[in-house]
C-alpha positions as CSV (number, residue, x, y, z in Angstrom):
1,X,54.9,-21.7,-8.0
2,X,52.3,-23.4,-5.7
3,X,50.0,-21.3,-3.6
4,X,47.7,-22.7,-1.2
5,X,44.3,-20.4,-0.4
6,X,42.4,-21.9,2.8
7,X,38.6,-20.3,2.9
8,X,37.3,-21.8,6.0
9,X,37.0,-25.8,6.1
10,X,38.3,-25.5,2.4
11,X,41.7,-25.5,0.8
12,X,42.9,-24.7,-2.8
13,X,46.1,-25.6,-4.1
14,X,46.4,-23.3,-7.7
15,X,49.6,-23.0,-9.2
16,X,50.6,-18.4,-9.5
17,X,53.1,-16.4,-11.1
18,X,56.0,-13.8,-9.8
19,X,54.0,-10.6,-10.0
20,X,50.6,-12.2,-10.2
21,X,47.4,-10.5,-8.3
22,X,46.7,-12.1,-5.8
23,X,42.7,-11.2,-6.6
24,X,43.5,-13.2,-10.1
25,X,44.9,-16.7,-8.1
26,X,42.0,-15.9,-6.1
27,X,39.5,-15.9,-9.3
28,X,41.2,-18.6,-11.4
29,X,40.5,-20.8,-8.4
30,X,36.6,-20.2,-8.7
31,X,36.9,-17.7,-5.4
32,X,34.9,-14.3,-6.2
33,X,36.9,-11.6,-4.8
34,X,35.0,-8.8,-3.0
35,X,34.9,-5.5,-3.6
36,X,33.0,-2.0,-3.4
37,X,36.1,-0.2,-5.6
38,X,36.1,-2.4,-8.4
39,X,39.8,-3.0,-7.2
40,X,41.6,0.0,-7.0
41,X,42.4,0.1,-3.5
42,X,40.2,2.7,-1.8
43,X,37.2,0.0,0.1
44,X,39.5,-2.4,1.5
45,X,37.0,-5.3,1.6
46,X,39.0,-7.6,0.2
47,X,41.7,-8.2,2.8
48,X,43.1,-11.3,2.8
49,X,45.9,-12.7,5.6
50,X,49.3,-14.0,4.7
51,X,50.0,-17.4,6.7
52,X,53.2,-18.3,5.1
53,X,55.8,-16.6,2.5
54,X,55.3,-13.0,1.5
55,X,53.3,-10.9,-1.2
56,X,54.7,-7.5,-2.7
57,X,53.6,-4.7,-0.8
58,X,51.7,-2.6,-3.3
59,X,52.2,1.4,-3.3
60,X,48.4,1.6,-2.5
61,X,49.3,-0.8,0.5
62,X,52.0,1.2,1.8
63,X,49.9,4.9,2.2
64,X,47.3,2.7,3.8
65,X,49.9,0.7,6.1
66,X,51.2,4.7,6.7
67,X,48.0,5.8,8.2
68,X,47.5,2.8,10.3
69,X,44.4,1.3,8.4
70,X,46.1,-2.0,7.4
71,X,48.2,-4.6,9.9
72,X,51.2,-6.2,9.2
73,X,50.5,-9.5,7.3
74,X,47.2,-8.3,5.9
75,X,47.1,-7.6,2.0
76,X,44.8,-6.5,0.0
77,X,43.7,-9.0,-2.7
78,X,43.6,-6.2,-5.3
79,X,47.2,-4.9,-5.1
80,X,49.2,-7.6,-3.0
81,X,51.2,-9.2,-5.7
82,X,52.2,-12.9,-5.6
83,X,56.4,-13.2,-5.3
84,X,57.0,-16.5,-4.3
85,X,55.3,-19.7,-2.8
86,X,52.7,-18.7,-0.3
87,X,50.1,-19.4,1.8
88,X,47.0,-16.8,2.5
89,X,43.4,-17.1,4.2
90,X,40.3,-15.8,2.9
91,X,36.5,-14.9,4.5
92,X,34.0,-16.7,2.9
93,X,32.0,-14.2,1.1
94,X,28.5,-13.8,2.6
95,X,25.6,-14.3,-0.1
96,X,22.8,-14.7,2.6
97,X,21.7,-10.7,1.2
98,X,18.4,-9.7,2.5
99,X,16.9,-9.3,-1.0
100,X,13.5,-7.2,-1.5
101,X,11.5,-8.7,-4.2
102,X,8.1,-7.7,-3.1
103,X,6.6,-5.5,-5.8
104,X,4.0,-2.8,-3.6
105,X,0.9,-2.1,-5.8
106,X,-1.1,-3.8,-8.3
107,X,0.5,-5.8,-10.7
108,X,-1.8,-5.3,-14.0
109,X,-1.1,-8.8,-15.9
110,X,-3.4,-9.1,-19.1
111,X,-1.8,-11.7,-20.7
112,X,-3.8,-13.4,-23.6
113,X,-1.5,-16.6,-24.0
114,X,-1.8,-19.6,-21.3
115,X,1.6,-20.8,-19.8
116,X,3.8,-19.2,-17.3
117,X,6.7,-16.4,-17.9
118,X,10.0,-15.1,-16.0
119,X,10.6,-11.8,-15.0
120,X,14.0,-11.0,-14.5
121,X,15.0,-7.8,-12.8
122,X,19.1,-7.5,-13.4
123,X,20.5,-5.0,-10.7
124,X,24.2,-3.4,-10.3
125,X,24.0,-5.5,-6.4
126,X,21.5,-7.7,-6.9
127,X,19.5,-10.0,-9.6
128,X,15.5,-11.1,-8.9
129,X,14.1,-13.4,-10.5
130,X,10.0,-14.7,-10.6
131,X,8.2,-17.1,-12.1
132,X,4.5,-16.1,-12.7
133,X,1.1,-17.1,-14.6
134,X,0.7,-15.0,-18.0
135,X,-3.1,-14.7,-17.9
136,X,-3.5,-14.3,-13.9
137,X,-0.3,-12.4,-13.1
138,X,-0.4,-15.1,-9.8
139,X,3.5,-15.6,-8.6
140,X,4.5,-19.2,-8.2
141,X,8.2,-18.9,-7.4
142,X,10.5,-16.5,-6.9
143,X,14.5,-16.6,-6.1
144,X,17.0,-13.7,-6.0
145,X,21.2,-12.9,-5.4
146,X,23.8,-10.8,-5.8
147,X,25.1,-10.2,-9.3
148,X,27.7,-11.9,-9.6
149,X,29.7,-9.1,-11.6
150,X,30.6,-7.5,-8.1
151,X,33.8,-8.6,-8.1
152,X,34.6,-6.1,-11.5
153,X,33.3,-3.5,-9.1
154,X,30.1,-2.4,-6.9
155,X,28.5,0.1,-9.8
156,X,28.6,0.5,-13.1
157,X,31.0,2.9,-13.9
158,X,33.3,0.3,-12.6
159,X,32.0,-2.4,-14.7
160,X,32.0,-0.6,-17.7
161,X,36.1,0.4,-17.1
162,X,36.6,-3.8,-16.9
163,X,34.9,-4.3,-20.1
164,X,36.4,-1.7,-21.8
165,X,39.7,-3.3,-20.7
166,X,38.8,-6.8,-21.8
167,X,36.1,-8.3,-19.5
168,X,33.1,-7.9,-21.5
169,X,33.2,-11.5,-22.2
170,X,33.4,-12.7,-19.0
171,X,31.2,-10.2,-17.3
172,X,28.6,-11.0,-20.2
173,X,29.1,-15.0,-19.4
174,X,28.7,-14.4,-15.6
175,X,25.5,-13.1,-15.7
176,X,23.7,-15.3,-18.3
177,X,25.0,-18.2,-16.3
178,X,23.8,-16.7,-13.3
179,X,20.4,-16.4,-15.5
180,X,20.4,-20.2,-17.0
181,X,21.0,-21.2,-13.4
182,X,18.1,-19.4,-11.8
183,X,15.6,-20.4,-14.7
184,X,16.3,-24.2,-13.6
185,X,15.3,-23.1,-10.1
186,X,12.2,-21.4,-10.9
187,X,11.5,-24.3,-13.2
188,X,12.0,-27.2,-10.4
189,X,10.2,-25.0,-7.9
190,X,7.2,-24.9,-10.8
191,X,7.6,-28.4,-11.6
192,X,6.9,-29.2,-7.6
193,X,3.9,-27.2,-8.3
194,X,3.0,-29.3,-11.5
195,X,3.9,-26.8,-13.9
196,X,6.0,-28.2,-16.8
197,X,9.5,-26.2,-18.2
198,X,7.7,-26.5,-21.6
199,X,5.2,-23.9,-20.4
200,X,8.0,-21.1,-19.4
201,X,7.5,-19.6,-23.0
202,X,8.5,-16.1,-22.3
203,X,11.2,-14.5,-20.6
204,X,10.6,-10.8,-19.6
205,X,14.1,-8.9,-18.0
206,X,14.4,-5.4,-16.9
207,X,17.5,-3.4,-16.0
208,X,19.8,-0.2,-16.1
209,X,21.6,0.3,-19.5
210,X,25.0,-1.0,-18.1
211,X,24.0,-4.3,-16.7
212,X,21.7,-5.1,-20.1
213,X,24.7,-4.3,-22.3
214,X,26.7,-6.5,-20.5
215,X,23.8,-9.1,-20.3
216,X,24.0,-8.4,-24.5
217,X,27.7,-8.3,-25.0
218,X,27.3,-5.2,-26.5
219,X,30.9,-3.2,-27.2
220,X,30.6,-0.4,-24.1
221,X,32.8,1.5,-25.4
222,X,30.5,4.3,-26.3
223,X,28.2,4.0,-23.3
224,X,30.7,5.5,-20.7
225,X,31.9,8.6,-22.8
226,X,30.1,11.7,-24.3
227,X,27.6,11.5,-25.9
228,X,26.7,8.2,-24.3
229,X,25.5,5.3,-26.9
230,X,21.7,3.8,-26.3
231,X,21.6,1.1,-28.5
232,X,18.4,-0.4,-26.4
233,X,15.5,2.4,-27.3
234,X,13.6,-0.3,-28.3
235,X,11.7,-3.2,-27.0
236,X,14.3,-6.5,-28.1
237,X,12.7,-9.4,-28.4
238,X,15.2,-12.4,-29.0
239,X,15.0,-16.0,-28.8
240,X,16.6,-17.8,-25.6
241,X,18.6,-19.9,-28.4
242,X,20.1,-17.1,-29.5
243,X,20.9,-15.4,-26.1
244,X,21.8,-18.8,-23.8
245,X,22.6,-21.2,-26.7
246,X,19.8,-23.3,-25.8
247,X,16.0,-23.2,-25.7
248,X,16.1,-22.5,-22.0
249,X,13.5,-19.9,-21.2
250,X,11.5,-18.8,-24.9
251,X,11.3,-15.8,-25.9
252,X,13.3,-13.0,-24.6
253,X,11.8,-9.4,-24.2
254,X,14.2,-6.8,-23.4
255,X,12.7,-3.6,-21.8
256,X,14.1,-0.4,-23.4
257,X,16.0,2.3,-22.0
258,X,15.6,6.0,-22.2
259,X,19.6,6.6,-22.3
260,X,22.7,5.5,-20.7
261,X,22.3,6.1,-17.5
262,X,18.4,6.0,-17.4
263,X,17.9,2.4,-18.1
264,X,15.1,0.1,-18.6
265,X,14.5,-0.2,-14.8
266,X,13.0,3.3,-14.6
267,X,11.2,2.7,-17.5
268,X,9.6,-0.8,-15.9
269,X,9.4,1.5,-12.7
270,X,6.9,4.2,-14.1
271,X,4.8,1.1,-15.9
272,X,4.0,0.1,-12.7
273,X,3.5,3.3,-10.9
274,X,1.7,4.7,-13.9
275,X,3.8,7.9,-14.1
276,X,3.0,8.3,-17.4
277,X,-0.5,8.6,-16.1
278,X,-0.6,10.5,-13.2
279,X,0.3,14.1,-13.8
280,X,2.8,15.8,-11.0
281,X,4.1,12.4,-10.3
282,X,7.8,11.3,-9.6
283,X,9.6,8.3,-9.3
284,X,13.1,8.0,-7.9
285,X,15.4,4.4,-7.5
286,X,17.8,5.7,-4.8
287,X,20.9,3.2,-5.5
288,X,24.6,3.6,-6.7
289,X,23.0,5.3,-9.8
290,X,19.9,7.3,-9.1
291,X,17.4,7.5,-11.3
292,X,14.3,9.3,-11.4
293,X,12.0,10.3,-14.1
294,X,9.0,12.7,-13.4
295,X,5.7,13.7,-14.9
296,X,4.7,17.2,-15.3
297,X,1.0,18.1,-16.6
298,X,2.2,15.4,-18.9
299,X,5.2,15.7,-20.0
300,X,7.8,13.6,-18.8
301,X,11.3,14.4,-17.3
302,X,14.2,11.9,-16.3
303,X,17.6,12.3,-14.8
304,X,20.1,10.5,-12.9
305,X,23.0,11.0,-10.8
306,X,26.3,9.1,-9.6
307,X,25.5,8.3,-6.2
308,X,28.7,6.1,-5.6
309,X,27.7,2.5,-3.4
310,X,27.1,4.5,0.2
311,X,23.9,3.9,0.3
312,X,24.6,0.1,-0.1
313,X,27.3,-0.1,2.6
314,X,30.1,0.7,0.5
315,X,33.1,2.9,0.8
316,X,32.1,3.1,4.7
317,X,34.3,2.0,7.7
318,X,32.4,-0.5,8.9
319,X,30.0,-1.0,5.9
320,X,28.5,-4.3,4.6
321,X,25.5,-5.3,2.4
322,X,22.1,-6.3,3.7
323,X,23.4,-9.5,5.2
324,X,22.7,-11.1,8.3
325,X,24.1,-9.4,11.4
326,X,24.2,-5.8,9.3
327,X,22.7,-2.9,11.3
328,X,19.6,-1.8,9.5
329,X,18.0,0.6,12.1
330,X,19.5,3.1,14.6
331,X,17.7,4.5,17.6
332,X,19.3,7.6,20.0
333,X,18.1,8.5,23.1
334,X,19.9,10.7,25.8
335,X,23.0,10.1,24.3
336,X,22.6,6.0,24.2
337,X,22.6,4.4,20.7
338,X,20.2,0.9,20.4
339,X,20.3,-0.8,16.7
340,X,18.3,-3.5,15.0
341,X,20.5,-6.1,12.8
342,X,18.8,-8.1,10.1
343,X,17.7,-11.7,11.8
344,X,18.7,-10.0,15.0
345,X,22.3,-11.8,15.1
346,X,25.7,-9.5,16.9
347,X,26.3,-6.9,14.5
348,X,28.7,-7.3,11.2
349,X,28.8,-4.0,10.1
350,X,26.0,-1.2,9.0
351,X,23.9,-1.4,5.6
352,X,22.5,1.7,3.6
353,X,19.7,1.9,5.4
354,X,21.1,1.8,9.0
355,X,23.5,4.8,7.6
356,X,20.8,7.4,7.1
357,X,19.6,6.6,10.4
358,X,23.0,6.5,12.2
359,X,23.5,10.1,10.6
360,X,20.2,11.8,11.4
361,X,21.0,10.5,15.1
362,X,24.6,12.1,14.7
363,X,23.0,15.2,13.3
364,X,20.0,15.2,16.2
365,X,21.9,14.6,19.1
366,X,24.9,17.5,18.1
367,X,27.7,15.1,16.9
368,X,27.8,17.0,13.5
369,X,27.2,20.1,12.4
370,X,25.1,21.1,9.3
371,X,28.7,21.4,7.3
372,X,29.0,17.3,8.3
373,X,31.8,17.7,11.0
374,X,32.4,15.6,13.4
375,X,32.6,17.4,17.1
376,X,36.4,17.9,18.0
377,X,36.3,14.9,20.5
378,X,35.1,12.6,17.7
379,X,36.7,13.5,14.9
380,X,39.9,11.3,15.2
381,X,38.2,8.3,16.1
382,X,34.9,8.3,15.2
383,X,31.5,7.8,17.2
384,X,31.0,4.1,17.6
385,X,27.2,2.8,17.1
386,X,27.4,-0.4,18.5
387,X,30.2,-3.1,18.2
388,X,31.7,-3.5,15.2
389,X,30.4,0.0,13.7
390,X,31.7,2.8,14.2
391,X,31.0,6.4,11.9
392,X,33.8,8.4,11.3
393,X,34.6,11.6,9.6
394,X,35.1,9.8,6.3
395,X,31.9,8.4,6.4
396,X,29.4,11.0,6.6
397,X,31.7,12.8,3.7
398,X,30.9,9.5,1.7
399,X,27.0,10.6,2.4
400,X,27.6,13.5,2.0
401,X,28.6,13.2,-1.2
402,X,25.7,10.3,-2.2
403,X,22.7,12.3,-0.8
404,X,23.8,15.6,-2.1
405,X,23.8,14.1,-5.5
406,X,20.2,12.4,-5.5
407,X,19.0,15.8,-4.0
408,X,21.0,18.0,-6.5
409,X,19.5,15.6,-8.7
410,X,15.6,16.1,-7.6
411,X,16.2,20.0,-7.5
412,X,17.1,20.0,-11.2
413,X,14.4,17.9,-12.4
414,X,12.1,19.8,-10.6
415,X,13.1,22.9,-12.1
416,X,13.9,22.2,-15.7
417,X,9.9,21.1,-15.6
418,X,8.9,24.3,-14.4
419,X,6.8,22.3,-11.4
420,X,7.4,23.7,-7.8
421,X,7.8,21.7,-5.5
422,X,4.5,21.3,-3.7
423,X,2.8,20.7,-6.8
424,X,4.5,17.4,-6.9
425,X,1.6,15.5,-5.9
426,X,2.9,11.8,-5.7
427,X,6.5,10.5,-4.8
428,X,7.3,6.8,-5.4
429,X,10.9,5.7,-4.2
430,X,11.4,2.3,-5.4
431,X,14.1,0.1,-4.8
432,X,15.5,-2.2,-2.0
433,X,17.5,0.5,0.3
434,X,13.8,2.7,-0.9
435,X,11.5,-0.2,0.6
436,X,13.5,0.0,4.2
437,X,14.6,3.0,4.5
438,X,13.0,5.6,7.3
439,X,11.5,8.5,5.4
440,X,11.4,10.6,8.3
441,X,15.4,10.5,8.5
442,X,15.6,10.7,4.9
443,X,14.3,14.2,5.5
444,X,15.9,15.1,7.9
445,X,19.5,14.6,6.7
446,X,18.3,16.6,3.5
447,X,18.3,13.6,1.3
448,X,14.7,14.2,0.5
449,X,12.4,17.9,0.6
450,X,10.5,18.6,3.6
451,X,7.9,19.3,1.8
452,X,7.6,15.8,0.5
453,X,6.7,14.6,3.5
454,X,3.4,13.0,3.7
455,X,3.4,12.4,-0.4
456,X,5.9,9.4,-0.5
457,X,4.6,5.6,-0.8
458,X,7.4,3.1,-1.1
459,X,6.8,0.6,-3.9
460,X,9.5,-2.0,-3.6
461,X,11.2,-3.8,-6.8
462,X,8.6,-1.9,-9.3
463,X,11.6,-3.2,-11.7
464,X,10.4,-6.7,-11.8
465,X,6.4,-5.6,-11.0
466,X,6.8,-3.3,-14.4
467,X,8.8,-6.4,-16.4
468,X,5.8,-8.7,-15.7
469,X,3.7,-6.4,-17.1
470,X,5.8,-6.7,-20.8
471,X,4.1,-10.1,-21.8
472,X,1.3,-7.4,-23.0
473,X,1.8,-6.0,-26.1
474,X,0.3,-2.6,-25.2
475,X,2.6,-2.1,-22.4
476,X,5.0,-2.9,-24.6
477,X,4.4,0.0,-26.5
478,X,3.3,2.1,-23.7
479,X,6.9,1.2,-22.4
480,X,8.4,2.2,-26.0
481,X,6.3,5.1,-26.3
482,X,7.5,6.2,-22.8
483,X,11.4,6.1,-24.2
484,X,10.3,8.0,-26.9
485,X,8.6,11.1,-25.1
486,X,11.0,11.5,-22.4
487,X,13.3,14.4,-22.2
488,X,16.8,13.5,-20.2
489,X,18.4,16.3,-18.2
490,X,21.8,16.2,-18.4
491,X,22.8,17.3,-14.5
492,X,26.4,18.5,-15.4
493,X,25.3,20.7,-18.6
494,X,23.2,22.8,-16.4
495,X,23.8,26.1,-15.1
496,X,24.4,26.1,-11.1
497,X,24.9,22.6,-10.6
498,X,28.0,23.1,-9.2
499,X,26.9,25.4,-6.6
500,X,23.7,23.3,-6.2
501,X,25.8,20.0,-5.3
502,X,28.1,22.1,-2.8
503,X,25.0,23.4,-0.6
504,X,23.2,20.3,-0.7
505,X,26.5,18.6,1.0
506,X,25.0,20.6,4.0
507,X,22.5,18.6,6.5
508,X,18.9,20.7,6.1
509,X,15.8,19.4,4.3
């Protein structure tokens, strides 16, 4: 049966099936579907509106038409299912992402070969790319985007399900397109420069454990259930024949992981900020996985913890990515809310960043209490920020939930070293919602200790700073060595963590 998708100025005629998804008409036309859930229903991001015929009203459709959250001829992409011919309209998906790619710190390039190298950084949200000298460590392009696996779901847990169920393929040839694609443009930004492809001999990338097995096509299988599979301990070095079919980018150099869930990102991260050096030292990536790996008079501790995508804008009301038009500040005074949006355009919707804020203001100005409820004449509706965004009751349980496991997180790491906590000399929070984010109201919504204040330097995408620093062969074993030595806490094995995660739902620092 015919259906006809219009996306703005454009229109796609693809033929679907009785029973179809319309999220799979959707992808078989080239359309990526959007998503936080990874398509089970819960974020409702990928609404789509009926303009002629009918779809099958999903049972996850009908609780959320039952409470009011969905209008009549709205479906959700996900769980509408095709029954006849129809027609439906889509939102163009916004890729204009405020990406950070800036690296904070000195970059220690000691290359010994001449020619010019990419360093990829492969995040769950986003992928950076840059092209760089091998003996100077000078940048001379750099061009970044979402990963386009998004639409099997916003973190890896997600990801992990779809390959498990079949996608590994296809997740695995997203990505290394995505890769070939950007290598051209790094290549014809060089060549404007006068640099010839011919001199791109090495290709450094960096990245959690997920998103390089997928990269890999590596069976996942064993990475999302006990005891969790590493296969990458180890620097990889492969050639770009072998990994792309064609001599596209030489060499390949894989950064290795400490586990499963502490990937090669947080190793990259502490080779750039030296944790390895610097006793009493911590680094944490605050994302949909946090990460953090600390050094205590020299020996070195790592954990992470399932933050969910809150901080990135998902599973919130009104949330969005860092796009243009998304609320990345908030500002109370007497009661009156003023925002910032990214390019200063009418605000679309509220990013990570513009959360934290928007709950230290609720928790400042008496709209919550430390247990995270709403006052009794917001708690049906919400308090509304600004058009378009509006916090509700479900929200600040969604934060609740991510903060209380990056600080459960920190208060375990801490302890199992023995440290306390003001001996913690140096705190690096990398990352792009780390690079933005107000530390002050990262305190004071109990995300982050008090007593970290004043100790905290934000470093940016130490991911890709760290991965440049792999076309030396003693970081390469420094990186290796730092896999090796590394002690992974296992948050859920330890005793308390339970009660630990329940009090740290509360707002204190």
């Amino acid at each position: 049966m015919n259906i006809k998708i219009i996306r703005e100025n454009e229109e796609y005629d693809i033929n679907g099936y009785r029973g179809e998804k319309i999220s799979d008409v959707m992808k078989r036309a080239g359309i990526a579907v959007e998503y936080d859930c990874g398509g089970i229903g819960k974020c409702g991001k990928c609404k789509v509106k009926i303009k002629e015929g009918k779809s099958m009203i999903s049972e996850t459709e009908k609780e959320i038409l039952s409470n009011g959250e969905l209008k009549e001829g709205i479906r959700l992409a996900c769980c509408g299912k095709i029954t006849g011919e129809c027609t439906f309209e889509v939102k163009k998906a916004e890729n204009n992402f405020s990406i950070v790619q800036k690296s904070i710190g000195n970059i220690v390039v000691r290359g010994n070969e001449e020619g010019y190298a990419a360093a990829i950084d492969i995040g769950t949200t986003t992928v950076c790319y840059r092209l760089f000298d091998m003996m100077s460590g000078e940048t001379v392009a750099e061009v970044s985007g979402l990963n386009p696996q998004r639409e099997y779901g916003a973190d890896v847990i997600a990801r992990i399900e779809k390959a498990n169920r079949g996608e590994l393929i296809k997740e695995s040839e997203l990505i290394k397109n995505d890769i070939m694609s950007n290598i051209l443009k790094l290549t014809e930004m060089g060549e404007k420069k006068g640099i010839r492809k011919t001199l791109i001999n090495k290709t450094l990338i960096s990245g959690n454990t997920a998103m390089l097995y997928l990269l890999l096509g590596y069976d996942c299988e064993k990475l999302g259930v006990y005891p969790f599979e590493n296969r990458i301990n180890k620097v990889l070095r492969i050639k770009s024949e072998e990994l792309f079919e064609r001599d596209i980018c030489g060499d390949v150099i894989i950064m290795p992981c400490i586990s499963a869930f502490v990937g090669g990102d947080i190793v990259s991260g502490a080779l750039f900020c030296d944790v390895d050096k610097k006793n009493n030292s911590l680094m944490i990536d605050i994302g949909t996985n946090g990460e953090m790996i600390l050094n205590k008079d020299g020996r070195l501790y790592c954990t992470s913890a399932a933050a969910g995508p809150a901080f990135e804008g998902g599973n919130i009301s009104d949330g969005t990515g860092s796009i243009s038009g998304a609320v990345y500040e908030v500002r109370c005074e007497n009661g009156k809310f003023s925002v910032k949006t990214i390019n200063d355009e009418k605000p679309v919707g509220i990013c990570g960043t513009g959360i934290i804020d928007a709950v230290a203001c609720l928790i400042g100005n008496g709209y919550i209490d430390e247990n995270g409820l709403l006052n009794e004449k917001y708690f049906e509706n919400g308090v509304k920020i600004c058009d378009n965004v509006t916090i509700r009751q479900k929200d600040i349980r969604n934060i609740q939930l991510a903060k209380s496991a990056i600080r459960t997180a920190i208060d375990i790491i801490i302890k199992e070293s023995g440290a306390e906590y003001d001996e913690i000399e140096e705190i690096f929070i990398g990352g792009g919602f780390g690079y933005y984010i107000d530390i002050e109201n990262c305190i004071k919504t109990g995300l982050l200790p008090k007593i970290f204040g004043g100790k905290i330097k934000t470093v940016g995408n130490c991911s890709l700073g760290g991965a440049m620093m792999m076309i030396n062969e003693e970081e390469i074993k420094r990186a290796e060595n730092i896999c090796k030595m590394t002690k992974e806490i296992i948050l859920a094995e330890k005793e308390g963590f339970n009660e630990r995660f329940i009090e740290n739902l509360k707002f204190f620092s």
